[in-house]
C-alpha positions in Angstrom: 57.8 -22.9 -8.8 57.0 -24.6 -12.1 58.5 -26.8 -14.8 58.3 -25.4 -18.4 57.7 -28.2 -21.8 60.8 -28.5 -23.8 61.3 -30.6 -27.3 58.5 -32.0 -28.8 59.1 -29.7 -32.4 60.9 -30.3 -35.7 63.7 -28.6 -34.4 64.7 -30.3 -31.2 66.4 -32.9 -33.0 69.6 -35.3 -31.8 72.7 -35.0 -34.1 76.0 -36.0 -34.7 79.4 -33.9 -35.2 78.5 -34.0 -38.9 74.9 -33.3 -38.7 73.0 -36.3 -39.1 70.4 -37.7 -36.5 70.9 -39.8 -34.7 68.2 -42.4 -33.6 67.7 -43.6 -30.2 70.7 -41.6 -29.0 71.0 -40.5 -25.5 71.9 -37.4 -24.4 72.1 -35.5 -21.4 70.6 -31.8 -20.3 72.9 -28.9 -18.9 71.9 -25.2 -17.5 74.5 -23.6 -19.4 76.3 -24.0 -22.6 79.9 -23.1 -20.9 81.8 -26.0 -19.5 81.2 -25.0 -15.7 77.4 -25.5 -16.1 75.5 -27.7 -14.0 74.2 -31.1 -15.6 70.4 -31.3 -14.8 69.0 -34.2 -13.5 64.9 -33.4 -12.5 63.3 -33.8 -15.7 59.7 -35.1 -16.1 58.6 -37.3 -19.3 55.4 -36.5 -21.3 53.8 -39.1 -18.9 55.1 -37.0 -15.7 57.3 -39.9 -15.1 61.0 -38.7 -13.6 64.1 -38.9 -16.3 67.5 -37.9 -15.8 68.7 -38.7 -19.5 67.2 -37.8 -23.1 66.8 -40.4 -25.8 66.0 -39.5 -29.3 63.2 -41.2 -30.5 63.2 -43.8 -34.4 63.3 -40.1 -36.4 65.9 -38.3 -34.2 63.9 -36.1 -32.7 63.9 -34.7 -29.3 60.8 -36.1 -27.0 58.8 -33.7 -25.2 59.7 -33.5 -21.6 59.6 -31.4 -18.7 62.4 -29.5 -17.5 63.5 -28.6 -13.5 61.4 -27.3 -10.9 62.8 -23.6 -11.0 61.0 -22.6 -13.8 64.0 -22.7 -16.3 63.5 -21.0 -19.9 65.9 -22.5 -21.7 68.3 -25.6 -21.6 71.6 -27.8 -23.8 71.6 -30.7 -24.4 74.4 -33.0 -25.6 73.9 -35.8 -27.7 77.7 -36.0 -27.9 78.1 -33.5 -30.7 78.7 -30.7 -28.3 75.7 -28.7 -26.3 72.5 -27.0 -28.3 70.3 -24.5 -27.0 66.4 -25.8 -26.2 63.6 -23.1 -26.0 60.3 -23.6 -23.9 57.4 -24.2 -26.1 55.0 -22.9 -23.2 56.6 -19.5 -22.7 53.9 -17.8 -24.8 51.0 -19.5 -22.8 52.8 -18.7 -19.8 52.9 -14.8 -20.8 49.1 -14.6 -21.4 48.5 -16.0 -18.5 50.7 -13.5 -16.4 49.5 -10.5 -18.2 45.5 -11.3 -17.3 46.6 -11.8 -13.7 45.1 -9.2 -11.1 48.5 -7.5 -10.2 51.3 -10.0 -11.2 54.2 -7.8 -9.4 52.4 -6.4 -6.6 52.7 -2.9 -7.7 49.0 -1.9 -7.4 48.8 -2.6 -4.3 52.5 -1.2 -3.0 50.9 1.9 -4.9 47.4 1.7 -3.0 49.5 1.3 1.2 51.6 4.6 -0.1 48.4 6.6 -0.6 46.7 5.0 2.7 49.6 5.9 4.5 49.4 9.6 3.2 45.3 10.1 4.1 44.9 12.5 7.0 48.8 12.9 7.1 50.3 16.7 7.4 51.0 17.4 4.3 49.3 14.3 3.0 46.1 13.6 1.6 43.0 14.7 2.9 40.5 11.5 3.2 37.0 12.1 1.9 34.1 12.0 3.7 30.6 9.3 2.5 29.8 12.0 0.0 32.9 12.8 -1.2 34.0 15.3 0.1 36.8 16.9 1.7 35.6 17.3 5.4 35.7 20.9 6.8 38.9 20.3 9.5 41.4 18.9 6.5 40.5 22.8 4.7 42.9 25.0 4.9 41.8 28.3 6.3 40.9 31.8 3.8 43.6 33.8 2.5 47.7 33.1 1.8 48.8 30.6 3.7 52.0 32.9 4.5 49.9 35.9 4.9 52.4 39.1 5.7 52.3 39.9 9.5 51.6 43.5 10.4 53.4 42.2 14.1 56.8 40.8 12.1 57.1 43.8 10.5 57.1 46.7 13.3 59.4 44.2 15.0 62.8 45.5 12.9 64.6 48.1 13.6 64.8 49.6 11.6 61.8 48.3 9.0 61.2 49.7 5.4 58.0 50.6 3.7 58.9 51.2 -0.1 57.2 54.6 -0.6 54.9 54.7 -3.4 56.5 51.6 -4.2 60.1 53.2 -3.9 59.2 56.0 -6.0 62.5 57.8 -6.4 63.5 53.8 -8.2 60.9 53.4 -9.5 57.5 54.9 -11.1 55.9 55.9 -8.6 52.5 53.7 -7.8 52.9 51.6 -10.7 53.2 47.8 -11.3 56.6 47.8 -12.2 57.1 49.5 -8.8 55.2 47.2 -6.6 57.0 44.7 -8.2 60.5 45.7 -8.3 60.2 46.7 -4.6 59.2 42.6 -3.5 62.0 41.4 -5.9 64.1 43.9 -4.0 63.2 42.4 -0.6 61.0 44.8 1.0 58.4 43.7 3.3 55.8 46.7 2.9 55.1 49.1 0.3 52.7 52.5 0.5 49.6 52.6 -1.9 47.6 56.1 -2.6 44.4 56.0 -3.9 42.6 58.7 -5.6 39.2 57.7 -7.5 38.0 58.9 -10.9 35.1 60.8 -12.1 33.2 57.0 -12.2 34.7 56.0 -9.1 37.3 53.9 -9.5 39.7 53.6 -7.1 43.3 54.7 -9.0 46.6 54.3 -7.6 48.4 57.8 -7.7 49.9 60.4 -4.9 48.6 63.5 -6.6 45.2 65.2 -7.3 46.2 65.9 -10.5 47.6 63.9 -13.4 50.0 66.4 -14.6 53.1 65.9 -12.5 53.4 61.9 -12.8 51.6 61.2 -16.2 51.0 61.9 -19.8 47.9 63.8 -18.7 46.3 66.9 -17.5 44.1 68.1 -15.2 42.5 66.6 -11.8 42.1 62.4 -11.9 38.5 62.7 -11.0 37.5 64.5 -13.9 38.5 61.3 -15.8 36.5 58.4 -16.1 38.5 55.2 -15.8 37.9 53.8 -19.5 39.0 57.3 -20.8 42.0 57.2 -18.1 43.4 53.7 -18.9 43.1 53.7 -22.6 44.7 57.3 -23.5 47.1 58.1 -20.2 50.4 56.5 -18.9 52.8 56.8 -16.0 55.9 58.8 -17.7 58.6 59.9 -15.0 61.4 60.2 -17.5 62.2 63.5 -16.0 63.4 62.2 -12.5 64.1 58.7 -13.5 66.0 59.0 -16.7 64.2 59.0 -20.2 64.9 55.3 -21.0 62.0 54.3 -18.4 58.8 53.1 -20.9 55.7 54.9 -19.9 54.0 52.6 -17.4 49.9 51.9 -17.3 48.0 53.3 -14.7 47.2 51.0 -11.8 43.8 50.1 -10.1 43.6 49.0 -6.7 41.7 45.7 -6.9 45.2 45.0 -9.4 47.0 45.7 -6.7 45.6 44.1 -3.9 44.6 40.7 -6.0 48.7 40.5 -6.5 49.9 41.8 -3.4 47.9 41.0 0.0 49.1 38.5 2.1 52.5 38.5 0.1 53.1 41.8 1.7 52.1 44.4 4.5 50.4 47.2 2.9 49.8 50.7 3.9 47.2 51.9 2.4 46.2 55.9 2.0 42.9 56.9 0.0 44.0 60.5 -0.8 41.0 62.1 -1.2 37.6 62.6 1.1 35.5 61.0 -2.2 38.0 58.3 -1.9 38.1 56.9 1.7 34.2 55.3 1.1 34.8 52.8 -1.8 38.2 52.2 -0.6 36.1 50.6 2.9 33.5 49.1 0.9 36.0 47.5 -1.6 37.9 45.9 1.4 34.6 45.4 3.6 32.8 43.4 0.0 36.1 42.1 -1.4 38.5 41.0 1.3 37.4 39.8 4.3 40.7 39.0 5.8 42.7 42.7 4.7 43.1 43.8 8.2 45.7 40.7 8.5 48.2 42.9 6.2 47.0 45.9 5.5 47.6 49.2 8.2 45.2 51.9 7.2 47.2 55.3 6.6 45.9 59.0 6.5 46.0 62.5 8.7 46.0 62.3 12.0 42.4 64.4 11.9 41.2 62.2 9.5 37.6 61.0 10.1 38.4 57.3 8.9 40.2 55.5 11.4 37.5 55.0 14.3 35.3 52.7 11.6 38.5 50.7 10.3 40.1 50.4 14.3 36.6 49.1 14.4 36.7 46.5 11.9 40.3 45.6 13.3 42.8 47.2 11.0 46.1 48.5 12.3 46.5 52.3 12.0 48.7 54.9 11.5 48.6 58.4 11.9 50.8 60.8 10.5 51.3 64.7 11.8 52.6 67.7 10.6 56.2 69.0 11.4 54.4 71.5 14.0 51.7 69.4 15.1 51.5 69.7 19.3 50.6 67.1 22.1 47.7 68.8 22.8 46.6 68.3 19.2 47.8 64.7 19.1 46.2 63.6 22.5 42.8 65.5 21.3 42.7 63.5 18.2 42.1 59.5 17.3 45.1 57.4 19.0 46.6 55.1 16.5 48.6 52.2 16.7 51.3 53.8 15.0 52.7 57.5 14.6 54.3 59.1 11.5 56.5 62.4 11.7 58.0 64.0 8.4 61.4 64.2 7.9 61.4 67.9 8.2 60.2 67.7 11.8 63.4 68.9 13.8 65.2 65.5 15.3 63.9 67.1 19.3 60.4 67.2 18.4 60.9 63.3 16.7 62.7 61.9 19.8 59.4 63.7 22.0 57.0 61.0 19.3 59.4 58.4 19.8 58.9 58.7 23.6 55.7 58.6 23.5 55.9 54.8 23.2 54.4 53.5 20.4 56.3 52.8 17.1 57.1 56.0 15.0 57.7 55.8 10.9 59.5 58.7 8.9 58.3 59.7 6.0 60.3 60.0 3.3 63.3 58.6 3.9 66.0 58.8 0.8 69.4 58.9 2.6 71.4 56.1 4.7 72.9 59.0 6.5 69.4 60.1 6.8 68.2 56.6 7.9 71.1 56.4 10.5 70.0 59.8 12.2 66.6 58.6 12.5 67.0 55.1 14.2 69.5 57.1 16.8 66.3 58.9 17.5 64.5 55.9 18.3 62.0 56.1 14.7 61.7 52.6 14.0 60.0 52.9 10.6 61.7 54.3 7.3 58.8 55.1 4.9 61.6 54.5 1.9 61.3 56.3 -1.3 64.9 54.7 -2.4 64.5 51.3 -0.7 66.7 49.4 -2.8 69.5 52.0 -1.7 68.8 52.2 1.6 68.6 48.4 2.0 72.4 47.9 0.7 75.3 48.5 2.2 77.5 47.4 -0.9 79.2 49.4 -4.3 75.9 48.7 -6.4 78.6 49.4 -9.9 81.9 49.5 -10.7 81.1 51.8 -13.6 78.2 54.2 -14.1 75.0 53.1 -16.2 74.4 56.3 -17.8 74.1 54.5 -21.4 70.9 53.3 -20.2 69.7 56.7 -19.1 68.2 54.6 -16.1 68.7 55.9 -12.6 70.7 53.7 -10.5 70.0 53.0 -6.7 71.3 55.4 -5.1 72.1 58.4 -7.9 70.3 61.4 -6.2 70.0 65.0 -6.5 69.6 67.4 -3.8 65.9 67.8 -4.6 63.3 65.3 -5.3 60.5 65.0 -7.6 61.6 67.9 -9.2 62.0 67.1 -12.8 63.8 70.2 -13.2 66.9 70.0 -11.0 67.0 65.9 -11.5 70.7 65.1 -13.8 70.0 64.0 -17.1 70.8 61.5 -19.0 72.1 62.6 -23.1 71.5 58.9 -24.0 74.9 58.5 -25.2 76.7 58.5 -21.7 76.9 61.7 -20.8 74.8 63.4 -17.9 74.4 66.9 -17.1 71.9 69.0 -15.3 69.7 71.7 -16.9 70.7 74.0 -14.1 74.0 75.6 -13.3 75.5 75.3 -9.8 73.5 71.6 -9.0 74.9 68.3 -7.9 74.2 64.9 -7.6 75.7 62.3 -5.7 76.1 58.6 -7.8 76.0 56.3 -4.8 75.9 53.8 -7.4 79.2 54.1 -7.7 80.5 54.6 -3.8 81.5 52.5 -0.8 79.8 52.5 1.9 83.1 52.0 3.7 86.9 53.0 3.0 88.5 50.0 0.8 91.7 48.7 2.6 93.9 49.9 -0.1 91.7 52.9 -1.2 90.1 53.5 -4.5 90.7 55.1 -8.2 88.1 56.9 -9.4 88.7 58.3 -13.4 86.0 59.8 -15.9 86.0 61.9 -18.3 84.2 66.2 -18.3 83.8 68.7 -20.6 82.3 72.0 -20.7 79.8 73.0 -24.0 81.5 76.4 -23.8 84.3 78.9 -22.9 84.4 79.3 -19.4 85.9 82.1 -17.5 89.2 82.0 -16.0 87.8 81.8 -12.3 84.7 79.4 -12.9 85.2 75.7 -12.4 83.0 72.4 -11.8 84.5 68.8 -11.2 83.2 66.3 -8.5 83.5 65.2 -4.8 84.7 62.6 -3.1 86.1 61.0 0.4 83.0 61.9 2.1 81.9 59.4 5.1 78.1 59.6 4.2 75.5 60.0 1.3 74.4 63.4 2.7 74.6 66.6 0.1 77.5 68.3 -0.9 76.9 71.5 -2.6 80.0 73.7 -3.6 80.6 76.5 -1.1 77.8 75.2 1.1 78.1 74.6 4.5 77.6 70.3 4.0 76.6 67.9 6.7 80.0 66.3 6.1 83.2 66.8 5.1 85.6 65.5 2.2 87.3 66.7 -0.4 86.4 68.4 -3.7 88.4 68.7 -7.4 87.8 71.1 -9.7 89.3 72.3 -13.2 88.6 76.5 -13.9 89.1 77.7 -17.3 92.2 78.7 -17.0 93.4 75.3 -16.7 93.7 75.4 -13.2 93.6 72.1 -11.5 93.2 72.5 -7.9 92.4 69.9 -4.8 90.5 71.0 -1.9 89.0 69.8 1.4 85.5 70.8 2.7 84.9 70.7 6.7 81.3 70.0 7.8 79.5 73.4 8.4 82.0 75.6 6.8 81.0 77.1 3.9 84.5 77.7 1.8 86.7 74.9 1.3 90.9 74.6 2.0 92.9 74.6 -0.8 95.0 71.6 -0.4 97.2 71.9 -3.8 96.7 73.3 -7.4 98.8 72.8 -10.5 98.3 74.6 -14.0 97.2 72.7 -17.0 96.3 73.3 -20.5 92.8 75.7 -20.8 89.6 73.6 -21.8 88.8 74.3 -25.0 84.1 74.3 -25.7 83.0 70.4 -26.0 86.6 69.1 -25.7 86.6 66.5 -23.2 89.2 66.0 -20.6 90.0 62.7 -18.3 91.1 62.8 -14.9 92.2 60.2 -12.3 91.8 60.5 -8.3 93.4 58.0 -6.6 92.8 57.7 -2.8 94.6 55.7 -0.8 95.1 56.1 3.2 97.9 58.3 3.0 97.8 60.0 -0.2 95.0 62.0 -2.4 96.3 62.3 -5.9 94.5 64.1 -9.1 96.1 63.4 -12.5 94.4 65.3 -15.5 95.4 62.3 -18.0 94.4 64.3 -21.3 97.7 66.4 -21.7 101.2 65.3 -22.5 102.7 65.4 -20.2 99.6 64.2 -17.5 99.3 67.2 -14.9 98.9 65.8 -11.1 98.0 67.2 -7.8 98.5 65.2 -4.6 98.1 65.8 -0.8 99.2 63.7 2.7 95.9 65.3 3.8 94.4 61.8 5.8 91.2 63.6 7.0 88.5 62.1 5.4 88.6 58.9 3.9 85.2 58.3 3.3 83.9 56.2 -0.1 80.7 58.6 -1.5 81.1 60.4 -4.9 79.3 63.2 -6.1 79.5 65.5 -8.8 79.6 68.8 -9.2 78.8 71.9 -11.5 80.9 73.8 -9.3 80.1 78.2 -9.9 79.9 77.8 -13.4 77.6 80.6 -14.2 75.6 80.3 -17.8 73.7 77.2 -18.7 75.5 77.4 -22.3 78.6 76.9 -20.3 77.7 74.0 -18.4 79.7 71.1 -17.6 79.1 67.3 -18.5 80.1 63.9 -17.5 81.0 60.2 -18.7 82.8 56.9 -18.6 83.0 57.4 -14.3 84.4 54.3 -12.9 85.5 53.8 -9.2 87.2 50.4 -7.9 89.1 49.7 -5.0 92.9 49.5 -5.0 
């Protein structure tokens, strides 16, 4: 410790109680102004000689002198006028002095055992080497530190590829697809590669732009600058018109985002194709087979060279394709069968012992059918759908003139038959007779309680007496209902004729015609009037209240047969397009 200089200035002088100095007064030193303080004793004069008093010297003043050995700041003293507050003098030279010492506080080197401790530590620091560097065992290996596992994935059952990244969600092979697919979940998608006229690899299903694009024509009679700058991915016509056109995608865009984040089945479409796809990988990315399966026909020439260079393959065969002509051809790792293959000739594959992928799966009921079969693999064009088993809304989203997980027509890619979206709400088809189911809206499973379901329909014209449309509900599974069609499943269907006729029926699995359960006469529709209806399901009781008319009109059955959560809806036998019905404001929540 050391002792600090006190007094010795013009203002360490002795005083009375009125303010005068006092000469040759003694006083005595405290180490607090409050009256509890301790009186301090070991204090050194100027000559280093101890003192335990103060005297004032012939002008008053305080004499220099050294306080206690604990390196006290400030002191009182008390010449008898009450206690006054000294100040070191040396504090400033003390300061300096601490602020040009090599680390006063210790921090440095507190700072400097942290980092030692971390060298060569997992997770640490890597030490450098005499010319430094980092040496060659504290690098991490090439490639994603997380890379996707091929292994991981075939080990679910079932597992999900998003089909041209979930193309019945999403546009197909685009960006926005890839990317909505891995915020989604998934832990594969499918990329097809066709090249243009320069040879760029392209991602895109098709030989020709026309279906998925603003374009025309085949893609390799484009040459990439001409295809990037003047066509777009527009699928507004299966997806709903509020989708942006997307750009076209390359495959070094896709591959410099996505390998190693997620197992990638890869397909170049075409013969001109397969080449620079293997050269791009072979030049590029050293470490693809890691994550990426190589895809194509199962008499495709490709697969010995990339088995070769230790990809993972997989094979996929027609709906007729025999053992003969699988055993004669390359053995992959992995089969694939289409889902129109009959469900005998898929569990024969499955047997066959190595894992077997569908291709393409849209459907949970569909999905469910296939892992009963043993297929392992769901090459998912509506991943996000079949990944749920929740009610995505509560109310539709048919203002955005988006389509929603799990709103699907009977047919896909088929811009034709696809509902549309008016922009205002409404949706409709441009066909008479179609349907659609809006799983977006279902349950997977029967509610407790039941459910309500209300919206609104019109027709844009005057329909005969006898035709009707309307929607159907109560069904067990996502699986197509078409009005007298012979369904997978059964449930029940509503309709309104225009007559006015409100009538309840229930549809049995493989039957064609339906069993009028009750009916109940209402007011005629009246050519782009729209009418609102209520359906309330609950276990024992269907009820159908047209809520329009005064006073509401209702229908209601004990009929406990199907209690299933799906929705679809329906444009019934309505004959002429300019007759056609239309939908809004559909909202389904549990009771």
């Amino acid at each position: 410790m050391a002792r600090n200089t006190f007094g010795g200035t013009a203002a360490d002088v002795a005083e009375d109680a009125a303010g005068a100095r006092v000469p040759g007064a003694t006083g005595t030193v405290w180490a607090g102004a409050s009256i509890g303080a301790t009186q301090v004793t070991d204090l050194l004069n100027a000559e280093n000689i101890p003192i335990s008093e103060l005297v004032a010297d012939s002008n008053g003043m305080v004499p220099a002198f050294q306080g206690p050995d604990d390196d006290a700041e400030r002191l009182y003293v008390d010449f008898g006028a009450g206690r006054v507050a000294l100040v070191a003098t040396n504090i400033g030279e003390r300061l300096a002095a601490h602020v040009a010492a090599l680390d006063p506080h210790g921090t440095e080197q507190a700072a400097a055992n942290y980092v030692d401790d971390k060298i060569g530590q997992s997770s640490g620091i890597a030490p450098l080497d005499e010319n430094g560097l980092i040496p060659v065992e504290h690098i991490p290996s090439g490639g994603p530190q997380n890379i996707a596992s091929i292994p991981a994935l075939l080990e679910g059952n079932p597992f999900y590829i998003a089909h041209r990244g979930s193309g019945m969600e999403y546009p197909e092979h685009t960006m926005a697809a890839y990317e909505a697919a891995l915020t989604s979940g998934v832990k594969a998608i499918e990329v097809s590669v066709g090249v243009t006229a320069d040879g760029i690899p392209v991602c895109m299903h098709d030989a020709n732009l026309d279906r998925t694009t603003t374009g025309t024509g085949p893609l390799s009679d484009m040459t990439y600058s001409s295809l990037i700058n003047t066509v777009s991915v527009d699928l507004g016509d299966i997806l709903g018109q509020g989708w942006k056109p997307q750009p076209m995608t390359n495959l070094r865009d896709v591959l410099d985002r996505f390998l190693g984040r997620v197992v990638i089945f890869l397909e170049p479409k075409t013969n001109a194709a397969v080449p620079i796809v293997q050269q791009m990988l072979e030049d590029y990315y050293p470490n693809a087979n890691q994550s990426i399966v190589w895809k194509n026909y199962y008499l495709n020439l490709s697969f010995p060279l990339m088995k070769e260079r230790g990809f993972t393959t997989w094979s996929y065969v027609d709906a007729g394709t025999t053992d003969a002509q699988m055993d004669a051809a390359f053995q992959p790792d992995i089969w694939g069968v289409p889902s129109a293959m009959t469900d005998a000739r898929k569990a024969e594959i499955v047997a066959k012992g190595k894992p077997v992928i569908c291709w393409e799966v849209h459907r949970r009921s569909q999905r469910d059918t296939l892992v009963g079969l043993g297929v392992k693999g769901m090459m998912a064009a509506q991943y996000k759908w079949l990944s749920t088993d929740y009610q995505i809304l509560k109310k539709d989203n048919w203002a955005t003139a988006v389509k929603a997980p799990g709103d699907m027509g009977r047919v896909f890619y088929d811009g034709t038959r696809d509902m549309k979206y008016s922009g205002t709400g409404e949706v409709y088809f441009n066909v008479v007779g179609e349907s659609a189911l809006i799983g977006s809206c279902s349950f997977p499973a029967f509610p407790t309680n039941g459910y309500r379901m209300t919206f609104d329909m019109k027709y844009e014209g005057t329909v005969p007496t006898n035709e009707h449309a309307g929607v159907a509900f109560g069904k067990a599974d996502d699986s197509i209902y078409l009005f007298n069609t012979a369904n997978k499943s059964g449930g029940y269907h509503m309709v309104l004729r225009g007559s006015g006729s409100l009538e309840l029926y229930s549809h049995t699995a493989g039957v064609t015609s339906g069993t009028s359960l009750a009916t109940a006469l209402s007011a005629a529709p009246v050519a782009n009037q729209w009418m609102s209806f209520q359906i309330d399901v609950t276990p024992a009781l269907v009820k159908i209240t047209r809520t329009d008319v005064t006073p509401n009109v209702s229908v209601s059955s004990t009929n406990a047969t199907y209690r299933g959560g799906y929705v679809h809806i329906s444009g019934g036998n309505i004959g002429l397009i300019g007759n056609r019905p239309r939908w809004r404001n559909l909202t389904v929540n549990a009771l």
